[in-house]
C-alpha positions in Angstrom: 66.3 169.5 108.8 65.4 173.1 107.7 61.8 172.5 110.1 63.6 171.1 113.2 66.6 173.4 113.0 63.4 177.0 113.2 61.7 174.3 116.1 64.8 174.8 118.1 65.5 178.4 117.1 62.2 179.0 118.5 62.3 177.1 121.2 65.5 179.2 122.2 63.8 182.4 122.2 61.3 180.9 124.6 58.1 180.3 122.4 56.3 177.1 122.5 55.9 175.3 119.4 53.8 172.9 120.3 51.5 173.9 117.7 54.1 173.9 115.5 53.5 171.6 112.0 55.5 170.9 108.9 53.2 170.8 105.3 56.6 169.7 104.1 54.6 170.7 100.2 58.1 172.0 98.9 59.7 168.2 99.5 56.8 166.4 98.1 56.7 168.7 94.9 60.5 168.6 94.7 59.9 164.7 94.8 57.1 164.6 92.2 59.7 166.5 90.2 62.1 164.2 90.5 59.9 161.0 89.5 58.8 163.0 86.4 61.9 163.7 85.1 63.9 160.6 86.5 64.9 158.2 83.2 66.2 155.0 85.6 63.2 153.1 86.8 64.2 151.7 89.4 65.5 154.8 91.1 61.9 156.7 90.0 60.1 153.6 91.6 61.8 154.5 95.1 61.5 158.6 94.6 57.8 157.8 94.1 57.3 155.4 97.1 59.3 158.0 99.1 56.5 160.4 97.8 54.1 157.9 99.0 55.5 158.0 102.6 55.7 161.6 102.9 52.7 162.2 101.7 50.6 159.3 103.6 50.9 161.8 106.8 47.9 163.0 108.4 48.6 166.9 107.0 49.8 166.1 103.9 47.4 165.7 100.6 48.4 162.6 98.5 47.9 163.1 94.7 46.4 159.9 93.9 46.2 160.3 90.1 50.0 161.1 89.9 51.0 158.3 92.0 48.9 155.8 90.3 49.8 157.0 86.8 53.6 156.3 87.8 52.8 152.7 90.3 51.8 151.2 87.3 55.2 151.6 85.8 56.4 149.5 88.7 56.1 145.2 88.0 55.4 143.1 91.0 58.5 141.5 90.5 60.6 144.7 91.0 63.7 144.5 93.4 61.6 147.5 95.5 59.4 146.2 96.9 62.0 144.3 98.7 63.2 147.6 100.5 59.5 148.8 100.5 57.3 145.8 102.0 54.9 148.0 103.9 54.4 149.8 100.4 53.9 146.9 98.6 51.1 145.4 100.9 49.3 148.9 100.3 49.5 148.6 96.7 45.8 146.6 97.6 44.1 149.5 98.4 46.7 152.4 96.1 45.4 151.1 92.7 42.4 149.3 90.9 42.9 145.6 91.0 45.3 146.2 94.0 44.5 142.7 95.2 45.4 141.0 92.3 48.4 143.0 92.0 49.8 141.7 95.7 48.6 138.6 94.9 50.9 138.3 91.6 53.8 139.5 94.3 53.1 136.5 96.9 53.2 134.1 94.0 56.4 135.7 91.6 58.3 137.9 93.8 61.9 136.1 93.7 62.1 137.5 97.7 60.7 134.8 100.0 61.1 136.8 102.6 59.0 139.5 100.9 55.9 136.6 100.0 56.3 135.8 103.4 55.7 139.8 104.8 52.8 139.7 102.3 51.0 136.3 103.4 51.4 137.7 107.3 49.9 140.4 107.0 46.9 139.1 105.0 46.3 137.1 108.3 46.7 139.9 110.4 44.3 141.4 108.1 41.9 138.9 108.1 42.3 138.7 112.1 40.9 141.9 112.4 37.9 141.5 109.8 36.8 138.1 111.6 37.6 136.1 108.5 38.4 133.0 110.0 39.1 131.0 106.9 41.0 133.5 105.4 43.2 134.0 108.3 43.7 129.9 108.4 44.6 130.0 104.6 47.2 132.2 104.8 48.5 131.2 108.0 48.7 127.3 106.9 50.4 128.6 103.6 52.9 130.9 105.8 54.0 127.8 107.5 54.3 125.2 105.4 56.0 127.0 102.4 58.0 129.6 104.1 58.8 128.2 108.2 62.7 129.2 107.5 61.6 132.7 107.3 60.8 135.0 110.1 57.8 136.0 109.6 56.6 132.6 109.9 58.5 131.8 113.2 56.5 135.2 114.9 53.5 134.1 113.4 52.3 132.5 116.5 52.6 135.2 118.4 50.6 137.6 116.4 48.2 135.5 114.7 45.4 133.2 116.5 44.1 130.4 114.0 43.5 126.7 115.5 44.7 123.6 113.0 43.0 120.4 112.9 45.6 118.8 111.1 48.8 119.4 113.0 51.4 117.3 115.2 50.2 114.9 117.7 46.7 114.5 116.7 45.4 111.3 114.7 45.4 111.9 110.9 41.5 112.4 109.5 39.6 109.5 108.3 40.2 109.0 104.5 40.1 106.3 101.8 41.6 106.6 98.1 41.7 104.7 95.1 45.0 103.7 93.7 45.4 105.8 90.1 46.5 102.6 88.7 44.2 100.2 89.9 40.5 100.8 91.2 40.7 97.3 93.0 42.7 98.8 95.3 41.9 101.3 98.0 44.4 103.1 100.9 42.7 104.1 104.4 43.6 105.2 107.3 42.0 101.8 108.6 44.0 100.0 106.2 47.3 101.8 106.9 47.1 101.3 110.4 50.4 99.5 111.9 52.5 100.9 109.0 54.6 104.5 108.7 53.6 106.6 105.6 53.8 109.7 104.5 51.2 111.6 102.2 52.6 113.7 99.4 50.3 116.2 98.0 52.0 117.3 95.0 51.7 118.3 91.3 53.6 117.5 88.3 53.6 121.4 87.4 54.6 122.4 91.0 58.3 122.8 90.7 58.9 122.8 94.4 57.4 119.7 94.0 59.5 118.6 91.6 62.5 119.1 93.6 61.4 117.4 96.7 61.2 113.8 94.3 65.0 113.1 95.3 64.1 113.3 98.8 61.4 110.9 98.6 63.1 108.8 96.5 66.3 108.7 99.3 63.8 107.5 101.8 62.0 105.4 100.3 65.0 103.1 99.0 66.7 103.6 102.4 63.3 102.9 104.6 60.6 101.0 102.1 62.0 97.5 103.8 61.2 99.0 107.1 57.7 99.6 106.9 57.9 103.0 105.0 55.1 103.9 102.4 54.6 106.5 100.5 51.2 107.8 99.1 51.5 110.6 96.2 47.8 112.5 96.2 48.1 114.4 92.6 46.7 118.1 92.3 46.9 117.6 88.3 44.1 118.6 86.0 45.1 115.7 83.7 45.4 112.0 84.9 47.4 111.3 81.9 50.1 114.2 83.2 50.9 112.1 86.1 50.9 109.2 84.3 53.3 110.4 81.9 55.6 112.1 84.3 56.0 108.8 86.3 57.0 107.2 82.9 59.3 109.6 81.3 60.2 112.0 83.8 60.9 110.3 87.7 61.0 107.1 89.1 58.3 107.5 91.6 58.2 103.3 92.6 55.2 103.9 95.6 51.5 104.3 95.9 49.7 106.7 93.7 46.0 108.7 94.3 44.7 110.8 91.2 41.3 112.7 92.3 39.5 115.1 90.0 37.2 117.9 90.6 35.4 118.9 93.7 36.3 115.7 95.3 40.1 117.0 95.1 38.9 120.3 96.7 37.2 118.2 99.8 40.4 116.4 99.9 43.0 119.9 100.8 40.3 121.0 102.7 39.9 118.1 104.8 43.8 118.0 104.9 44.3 121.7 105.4 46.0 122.1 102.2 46.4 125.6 100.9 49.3 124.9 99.0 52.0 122.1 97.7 54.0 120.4 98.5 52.2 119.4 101.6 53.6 116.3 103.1 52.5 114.4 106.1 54.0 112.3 107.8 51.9 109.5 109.7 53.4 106.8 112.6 51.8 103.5 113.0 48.8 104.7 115.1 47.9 107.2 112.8 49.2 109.9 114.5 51.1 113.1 112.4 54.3 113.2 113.8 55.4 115.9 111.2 53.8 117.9 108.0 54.9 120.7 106.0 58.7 122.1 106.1 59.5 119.8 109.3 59.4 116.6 106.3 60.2 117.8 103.3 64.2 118.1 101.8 66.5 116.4 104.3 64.4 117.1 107.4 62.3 114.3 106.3 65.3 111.4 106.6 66.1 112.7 110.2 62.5 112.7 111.2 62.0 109.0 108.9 65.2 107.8 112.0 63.3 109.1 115.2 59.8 107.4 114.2 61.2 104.2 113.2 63.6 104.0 116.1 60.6 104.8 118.4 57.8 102.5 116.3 60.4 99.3 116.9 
């Protein structure tokens, strides 16, 4: 206020101030101040990113050493970076290991909304670098895990990626053992003429976990009319799933445990980039939904339209 109240003054006595520019050095020491002397750290956290703002203009000079010395102070689940998402996306390039650091706040942050901002703006990112995997990855991701959210509903507008697995196209060719029985083998030749959905899932994914009674609704309400389900396991451990199915959920459909690499041509044939990834498959083969559009209660309201329409 002090700078724009001497512009007008100026400008009142006729001078042009054009050329006019604010250092503003006495608010960015009197902030530096503050975050050295400030006990709360939650308060010092914002002071610091306010630091960060004032000093990221053009004139300004940024005291890298100070700010990094007091950013590490600040976790990446931390309430500010809520307020501060711009901030917390630059945290990649602010502080050694800055990737890994925005990576631990797309995974933990308790804000969707805030993993969200960060996995949109890694596409963006990648949109401008060319990368075109990269931007697919965290598109996909965006919209499967977090389609509620706005960031994923602009996300079409802002970010070009094309999906071979999607809505309205025929489901890729695939073939997979049973876990419990090698005799027996599920394709998309031999699943033709019946409705099924495939579950990628894990038994250490808790969203995973919590979509079980959803399936479980279904497939008691719609098993007698041609539902299936196939469950495509993500586990390390065959013996995990195994014993999850005995002691932990009834899970009474078809069951797929790959290992290895041949689990990493699997989501990358299926465009998985993270679980739970269901899709939902009519009976010519066709994805009629994936991601959030099946999964919770959405799936049972989509389950009514296909088998109305495949009768």
């Amino acid at each position: 206020m002090d700078f724009v109240q001497a512009l007008q003054k100026l400008e009142k006595g006729g001078q042009d101030t054009k050329s006019c520019v604010s250092t503003w050095m006495d608010s960015a020491a009197r902030l530096q101040s503050m975050v050295m002397t400030e006990e709360d750290p939650v308060i010092r956290g914002e002071v610091l990113l306010r630091y960060y703002r004032l000093t990221s203009l053009r004139v300004m000079r940024f005291d890298t050493l100070f700010y990094t010395k007091y950013a590490s102070q600040i976790p990446a689940t931390s309430p500010l970076w809520f307020f501060n998402n711009y901030e917390a996306y630059d945290q990649m390039f602010l502080r050694s290991g800055g990737g890994a650091y925005v990576d631990s706040i797309r995974e933990y942050h308790p804000s969707r909304e805030l993993r969200a901002f960060i996995l949109f703006n890694a596409a963006i990112e990648a949109q401008s670098s060319m990368n075109t995997e990269e931007v697919r990855r965290n598109y996909l991701r965006l919209k499967e895990e977090f389609g509620d959210i706005w960031w994923s509903k602009i996300a079409d507008r802002w970010i070009m990626v094309e999906m071979k697995v999607k809505r309205g196209v025929q489901v890729p060719v695939f073939s997979f053992t049973d876990m419990d029985d090698s005799t027996i083998l599920y394709s998309k030749a031999s699943m033709k003429g019946e409705i099924y959905l495939l579950d990628f899932w894990a038994t250490w994914c808790i969203p995973c976990l919590n979509e079980i009674p959803y399936l479980q609704k279904v497939y008691g309400k719609y098993h007698s009319k041609g539902l299936q389900i196939v469950s495509i396991s993500s586990d390390t451990n065959k013996s995990d799933v195994s014993l999850f199915r005995q002691q932990k959920a009834t899970m009474p459909w078809k069951h797929v445990w790959i290992g290895g690499d041949e689990l990493k041509m699997i989501h990358d044939l299926f465009e998985v980039t993270g679980i739970p990834k269901p899709i939902l498959v009519n009976r010519n083969g066709e994805i009629v939904g994936l991601g959030s559009d099946v999964r919770g209660e959405n799936l049972d309201r989509i389950l009514k339209e296909v088998l109305v329409l495949g009768e």
